[in-house]
C-alpha positions as CSV (number, residue, x, y, z in Angstrom):
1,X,-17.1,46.9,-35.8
2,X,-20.3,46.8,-34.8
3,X,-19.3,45.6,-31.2
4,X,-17.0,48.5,-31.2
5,X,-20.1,51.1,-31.9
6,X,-22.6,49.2,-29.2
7,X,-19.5,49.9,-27.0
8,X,-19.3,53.3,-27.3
9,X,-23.2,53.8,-27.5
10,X,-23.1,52.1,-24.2
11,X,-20.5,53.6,-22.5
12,X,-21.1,57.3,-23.9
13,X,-25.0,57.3,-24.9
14,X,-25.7,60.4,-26.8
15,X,-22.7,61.8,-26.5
16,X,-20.9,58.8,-28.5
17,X,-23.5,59.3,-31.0
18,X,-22.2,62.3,-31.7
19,X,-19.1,61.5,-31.6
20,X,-19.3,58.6,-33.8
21,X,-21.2,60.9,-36.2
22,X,-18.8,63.5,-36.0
23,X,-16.1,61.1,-37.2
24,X,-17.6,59.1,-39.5
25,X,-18.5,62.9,-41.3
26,X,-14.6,63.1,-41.1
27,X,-12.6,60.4,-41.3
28,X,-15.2,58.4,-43.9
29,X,-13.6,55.1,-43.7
30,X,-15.0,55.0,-40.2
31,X,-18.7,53.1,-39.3
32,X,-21.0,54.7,-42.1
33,X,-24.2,56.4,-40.9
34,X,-25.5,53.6,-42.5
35,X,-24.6,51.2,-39.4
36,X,-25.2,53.7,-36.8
37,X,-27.8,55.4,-36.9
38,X,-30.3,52.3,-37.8
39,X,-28.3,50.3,-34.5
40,X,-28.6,53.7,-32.2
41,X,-32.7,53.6,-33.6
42,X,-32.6,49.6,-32.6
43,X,-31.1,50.9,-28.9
44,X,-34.1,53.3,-28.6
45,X,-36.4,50.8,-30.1
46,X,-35.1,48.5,-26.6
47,X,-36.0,51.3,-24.4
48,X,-32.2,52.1,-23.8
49,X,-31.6,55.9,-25.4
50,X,-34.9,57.7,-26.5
51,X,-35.9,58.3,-30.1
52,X,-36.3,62.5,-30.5
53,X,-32.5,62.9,-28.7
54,X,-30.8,60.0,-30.9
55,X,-31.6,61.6,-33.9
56,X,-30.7,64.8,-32.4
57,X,-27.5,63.4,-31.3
58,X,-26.8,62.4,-34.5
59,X,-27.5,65.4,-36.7
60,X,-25.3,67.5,-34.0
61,X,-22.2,64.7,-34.8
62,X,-22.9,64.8,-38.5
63,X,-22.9,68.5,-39.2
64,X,-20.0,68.7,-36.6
65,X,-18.3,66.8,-38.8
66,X,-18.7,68.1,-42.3
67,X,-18.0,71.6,-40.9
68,X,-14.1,71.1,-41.0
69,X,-14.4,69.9,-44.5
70,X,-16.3,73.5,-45.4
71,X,-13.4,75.3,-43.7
72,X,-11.0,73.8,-45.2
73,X,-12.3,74.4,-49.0
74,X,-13.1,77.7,-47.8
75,X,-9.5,78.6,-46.3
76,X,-7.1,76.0,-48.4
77,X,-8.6,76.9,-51.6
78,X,-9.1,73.9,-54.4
79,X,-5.9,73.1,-55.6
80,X,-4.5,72.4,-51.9
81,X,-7.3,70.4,-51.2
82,X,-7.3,68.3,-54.2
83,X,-3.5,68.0,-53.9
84,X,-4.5,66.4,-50.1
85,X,-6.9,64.4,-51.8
86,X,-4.4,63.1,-54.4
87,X,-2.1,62.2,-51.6
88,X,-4.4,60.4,-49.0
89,X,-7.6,60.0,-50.3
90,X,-7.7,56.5,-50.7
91,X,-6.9,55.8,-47.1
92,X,-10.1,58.2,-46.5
93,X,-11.8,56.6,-49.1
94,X,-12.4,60.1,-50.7
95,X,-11.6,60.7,-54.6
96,X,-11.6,64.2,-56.7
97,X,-13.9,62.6,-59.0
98,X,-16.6,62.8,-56.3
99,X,-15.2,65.9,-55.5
100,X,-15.9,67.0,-59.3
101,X,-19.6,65.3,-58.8
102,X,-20.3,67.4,-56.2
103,X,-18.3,70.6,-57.5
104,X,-20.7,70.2,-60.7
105,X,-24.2,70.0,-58.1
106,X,-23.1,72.9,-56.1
107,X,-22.4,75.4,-59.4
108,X,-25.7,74.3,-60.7
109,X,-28.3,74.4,-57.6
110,X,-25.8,75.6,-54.8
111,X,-27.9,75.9,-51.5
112,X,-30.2,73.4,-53.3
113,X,-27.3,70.9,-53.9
114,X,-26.0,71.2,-50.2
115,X,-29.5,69.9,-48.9
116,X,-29.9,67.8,-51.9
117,X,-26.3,66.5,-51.6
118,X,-27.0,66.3,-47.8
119,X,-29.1,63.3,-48.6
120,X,-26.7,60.8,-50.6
121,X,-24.7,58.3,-49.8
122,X,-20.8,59.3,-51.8
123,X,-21.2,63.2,-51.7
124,X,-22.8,63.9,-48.3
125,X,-19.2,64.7,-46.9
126,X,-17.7,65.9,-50.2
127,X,-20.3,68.4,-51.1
128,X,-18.9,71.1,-48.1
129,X,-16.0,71.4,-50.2
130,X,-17.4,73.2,-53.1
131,X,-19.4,75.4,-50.3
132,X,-15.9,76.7,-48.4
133,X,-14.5,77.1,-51.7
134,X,-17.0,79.0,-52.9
135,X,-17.2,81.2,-50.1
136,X,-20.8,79.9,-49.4
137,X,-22.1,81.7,-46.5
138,X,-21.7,79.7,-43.3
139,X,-25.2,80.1,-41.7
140,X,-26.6,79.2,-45.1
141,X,-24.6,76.5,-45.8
142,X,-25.3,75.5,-41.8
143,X,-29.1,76.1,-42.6
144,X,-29.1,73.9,-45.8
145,X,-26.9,71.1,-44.6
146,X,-28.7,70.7,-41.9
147,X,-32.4,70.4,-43.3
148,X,-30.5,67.6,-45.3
149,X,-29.2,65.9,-42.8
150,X,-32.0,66.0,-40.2
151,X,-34.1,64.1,-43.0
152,X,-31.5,61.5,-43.9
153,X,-30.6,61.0,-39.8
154,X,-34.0,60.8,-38.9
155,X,-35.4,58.1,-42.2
156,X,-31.9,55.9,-40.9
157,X,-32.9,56.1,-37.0
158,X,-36.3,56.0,-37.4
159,X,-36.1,52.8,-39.9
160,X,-33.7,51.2,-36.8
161,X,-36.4,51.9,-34.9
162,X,-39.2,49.7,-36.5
163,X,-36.6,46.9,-38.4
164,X,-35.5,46.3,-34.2
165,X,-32.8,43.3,-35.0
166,X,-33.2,43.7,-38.7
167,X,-31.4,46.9,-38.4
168,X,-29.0,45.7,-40.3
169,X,-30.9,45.3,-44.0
170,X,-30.8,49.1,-44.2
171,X,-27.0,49.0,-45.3
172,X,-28.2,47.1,-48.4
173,X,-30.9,49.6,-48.9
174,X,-30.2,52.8,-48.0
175,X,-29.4,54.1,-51.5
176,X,-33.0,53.4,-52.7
177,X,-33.9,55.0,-49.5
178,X,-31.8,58.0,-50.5
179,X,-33.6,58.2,-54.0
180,X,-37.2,57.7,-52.7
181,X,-36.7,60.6,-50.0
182,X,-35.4,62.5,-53.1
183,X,-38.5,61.5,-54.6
184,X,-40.8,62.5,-52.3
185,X,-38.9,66.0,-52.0
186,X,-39.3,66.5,-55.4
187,X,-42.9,65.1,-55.5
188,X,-43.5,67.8,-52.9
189,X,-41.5,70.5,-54.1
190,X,-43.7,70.3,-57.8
191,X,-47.1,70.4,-56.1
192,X,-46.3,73.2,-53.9
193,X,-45.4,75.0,-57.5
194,X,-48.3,73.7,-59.2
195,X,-50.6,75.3,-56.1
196,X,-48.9,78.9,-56.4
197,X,-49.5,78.5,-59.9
198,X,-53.5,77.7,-59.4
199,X,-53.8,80.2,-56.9
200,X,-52.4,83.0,-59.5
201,X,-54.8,82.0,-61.9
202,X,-57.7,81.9,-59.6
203,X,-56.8,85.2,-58.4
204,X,-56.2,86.5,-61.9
205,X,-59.6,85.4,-63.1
């Protein structure tokens, strides 16, 4: 498999990032991001693509590819698409228990949970659902997906980058990478509050 993608990357450059982002977003059984990204960060790490347009490349393929999944909650409705999911999910890999999972993030945090959901490995894909079905609007859900996604692409390409031929460890590790950019979010997100918060006071006194 990973011949197949050093193939394409080859062969296409950019343009089969893309495309192998925009089908791994679709068709999940395909090369994770997990492989990709990290081996297209190794190619620009060997001077054959350039950093700043592989990532690009592949937040272009990976929001490409989540947006039929939006328009397809959004226009189908649930019970269609969980009746599809029923049917063929397994040779997708896809399940309506991760579909529930990320049903239950997006009614709690909804914008929130499409960047948040943007960033894990399992409900990155799934979490457009809830969004079309919900008649989320689509520049927001555009807007939020993509901040989400331009982190996750750029910590798996970047990561390629610096591993060079160890590219490949990042597989094993990319859910604790998932949960310390999470942390880090969150880390940031608190102080940020915790400044307003001073400032108030300060003003107030």
């Amino acid at each position: 498999m990973t011949d197949w993608i050093i193939g394409v990357m080859n062969s296409l450059g950019y343009v089969g990032i893309t495309l192998l982002m925009f089908l791994e977003n679709l068709f999940p059984p395909l090369p994770s991001e997990k492989i990709i990204m990290p081996l297209a960060g190794f190619a620009a790490h060997q001077g054959d693509l350039r950093l700043p347009y592989v990532i690009v490349a592949g937040i272009i393929g990976s929001m490409c590819g989540a947006l039929p999944w939006y328009y397809a909650g959004r226009y189908f409705g649930e019970e269609p698409i969980r009746a599809f999911i029923d049917r063929y999910g397994k040779w997708l890999t896809l399940s309506n228990k991760n579909v529930d999972k990320a049903s239950r993030w997006f009614e709690k945090r909804s914008g929130k949970a499409v960047f948040i959901c943007r960033l894990l490995p399992g409900v990155r894909t799934l979490i457009a659902i809830p969004a079309g079905i919900s008649k989320m609007p689509i520049a927001s859900f555009v807007l939020y997906a993509t901040l989400g996604t331009s982190i996750w692409i750029s910590v798996l390409t970047i990561a390629g980058y610096f591993l060079g031929r160890n590219y490949y460890l990042i597989e094993d590790y990319a859910g604790s990478a998932a949960l310390i950019v999470l942390g880090a979010i969150a880390l940031g997100f608190f102080f940020w509050v915790w400044r307003r918060k001073q400032k108030r006071r300060h003003r107030r006194s």
